[in-house]
C-alpha positions, 0 to 999 in steps of 0.5 A: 092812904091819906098822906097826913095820917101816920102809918106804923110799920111792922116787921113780920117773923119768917122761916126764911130769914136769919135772926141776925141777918133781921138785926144786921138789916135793922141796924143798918136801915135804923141806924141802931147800935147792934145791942137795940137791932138784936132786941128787936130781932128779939121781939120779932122772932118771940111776938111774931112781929113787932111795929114801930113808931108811927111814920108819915104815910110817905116814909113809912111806905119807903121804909116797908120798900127798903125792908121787902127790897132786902127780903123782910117780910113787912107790911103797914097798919094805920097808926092806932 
């Protein structure tokens, strides 16, 4: 992974976790007012998966940890 390239995040849908228990870790990780981290729990659970804005390769390695910490599935993608 090069450090100066930008990595997306994505967060994958699963049988394990609540719909508002993805919004609940969204709004906190994110910072999100809870009507923007239930959208996304939306579009995570109708898509499958939703990315987000393209990080650093740094940070975006320390936000997929911070999500997997709390039990989301999530996985990084080179920024198209």
């Amino acid at each position: 992974m090069q450090l100066d390239e930008k990595w997306v995040v994505r967060i994958h849908d699963d049988n394990v976790n609540s719909f508002a228990g993805v919004a609940l870790v969204l709004a906190e990780l994110l910072g999100l007012p809870v009507e923007e981290s239930w959208a996304a729990a939306e579009r995570i659970h109708t898509t499958g998966s939703a990315g987000l804005d393209p990080l650093p390769a740094g940070p975006a390695e320390d936000f997929v940890a911070a999500l997997q910490v709390r039990g989301l599935h999530a996985t990084l993608e080179p920024a198209p």
